[in-house]
C-alpha atoms as one frame of an Amber mdcrd trajectory, in Angstrom:
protein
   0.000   0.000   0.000   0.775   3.427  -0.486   0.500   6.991   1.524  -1.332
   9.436  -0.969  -1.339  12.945  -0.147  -2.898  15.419  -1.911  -0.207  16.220
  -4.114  -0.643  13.010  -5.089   2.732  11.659  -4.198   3.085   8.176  -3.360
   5.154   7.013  -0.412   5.030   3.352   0.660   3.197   2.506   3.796   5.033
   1.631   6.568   2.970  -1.047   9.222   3.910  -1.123  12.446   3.277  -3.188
  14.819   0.459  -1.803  17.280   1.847  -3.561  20.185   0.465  -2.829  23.895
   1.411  -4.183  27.415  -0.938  -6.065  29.525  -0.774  -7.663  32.759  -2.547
 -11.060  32.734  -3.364 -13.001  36.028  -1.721 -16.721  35.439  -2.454 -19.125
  38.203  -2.034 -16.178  41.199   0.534 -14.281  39.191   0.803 -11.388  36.975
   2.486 -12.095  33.301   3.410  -8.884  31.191   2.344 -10.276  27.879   2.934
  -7.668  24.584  -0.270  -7.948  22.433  -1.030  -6.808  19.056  -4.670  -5.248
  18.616  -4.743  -6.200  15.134
């Protein structure tokens, strides 16, 4: 994919990686786990 802006100039799309922390109860402890949203 491509950014378009309105000059019309193409730039290729960079995807990152939407990435967040959460703390997650295992068995009576917390695990920092990094998930993706997508």
């Amino acid at each position: 994919g491509n950014n378009v802006s309105h000059a019309n100039n193409k730039t290729k799309r960079v995807w990152n990686p939407n990435l967040q922390r959460v703390r997650h109860m295992d068995g009576g402890r917390v695990r920092h786990v990094n998930v993706c949203t997508r």
